[in-house]
C-alpha positions in Angstrom: 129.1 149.3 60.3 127.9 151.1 63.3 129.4 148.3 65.2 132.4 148.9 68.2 135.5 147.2 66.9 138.5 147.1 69.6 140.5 143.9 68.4 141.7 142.2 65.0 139.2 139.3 65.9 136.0 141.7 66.0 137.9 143.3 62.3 137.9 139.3 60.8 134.6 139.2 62.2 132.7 141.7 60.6 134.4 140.7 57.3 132.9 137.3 57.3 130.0 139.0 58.1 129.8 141.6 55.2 127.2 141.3 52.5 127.2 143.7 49.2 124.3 145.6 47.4 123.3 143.4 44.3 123.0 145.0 40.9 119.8 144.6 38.7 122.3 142.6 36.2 124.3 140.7 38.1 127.3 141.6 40.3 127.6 144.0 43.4 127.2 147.4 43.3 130.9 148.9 43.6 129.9 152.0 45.1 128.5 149.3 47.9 131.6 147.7 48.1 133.6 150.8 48.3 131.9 151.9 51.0 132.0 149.1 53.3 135.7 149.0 52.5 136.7 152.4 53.6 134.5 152.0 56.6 136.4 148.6 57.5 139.8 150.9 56.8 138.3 153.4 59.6 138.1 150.4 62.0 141.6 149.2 61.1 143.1 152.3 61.8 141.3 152.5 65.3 142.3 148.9 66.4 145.9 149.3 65.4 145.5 152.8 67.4 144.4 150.9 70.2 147.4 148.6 69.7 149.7 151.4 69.4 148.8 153.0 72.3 148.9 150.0 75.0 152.3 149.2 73.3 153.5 152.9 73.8 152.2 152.9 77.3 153.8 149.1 77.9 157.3 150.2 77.0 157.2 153.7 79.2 156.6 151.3 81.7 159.4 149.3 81.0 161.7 152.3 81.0 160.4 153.9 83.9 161.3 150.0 85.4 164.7 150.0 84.0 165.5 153.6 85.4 164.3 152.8 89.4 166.3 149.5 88.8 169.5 151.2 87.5 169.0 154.1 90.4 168.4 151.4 92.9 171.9 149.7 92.3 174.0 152.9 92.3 172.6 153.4 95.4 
């Protein structure tokens, strides 16, 4: 779980991927289970960090864009 996640794709990835402690008597073991799914919540929230960030950065951009262009034809 130790594993750098950056996009969705590498998120669905490790989800096929996962396998669950087996109990003596059949089953998993849900401690197991819970486990691996908070840890899968931890790289959710840092993908859709990484999102959130590129998306915050792309539309300062597009501001800063809209500003010179809006400058430039007062001028």
């Amino acid at each position: 779980m130790t594993e750098d996640v950056r996009t969705l794709a590498d998120i669905a990835a490790r989800i096929d991927g996962l396998k669950f402690k087996k109990k003596w008597f059949g089953g998993v073991d849900e401690r197991d289970v819970w486990k691996q799914l908070e840890a899968l919540n931890r790289q959710y929230e840092q993908v859709f960090e990484i999102q959130r960030s590129g998306y915050e950065a792309l539309l300062k951009e597009r501001e800063a864009l809209i500003r010179k262009l809006k400058q430039a034809k007062k001028a």
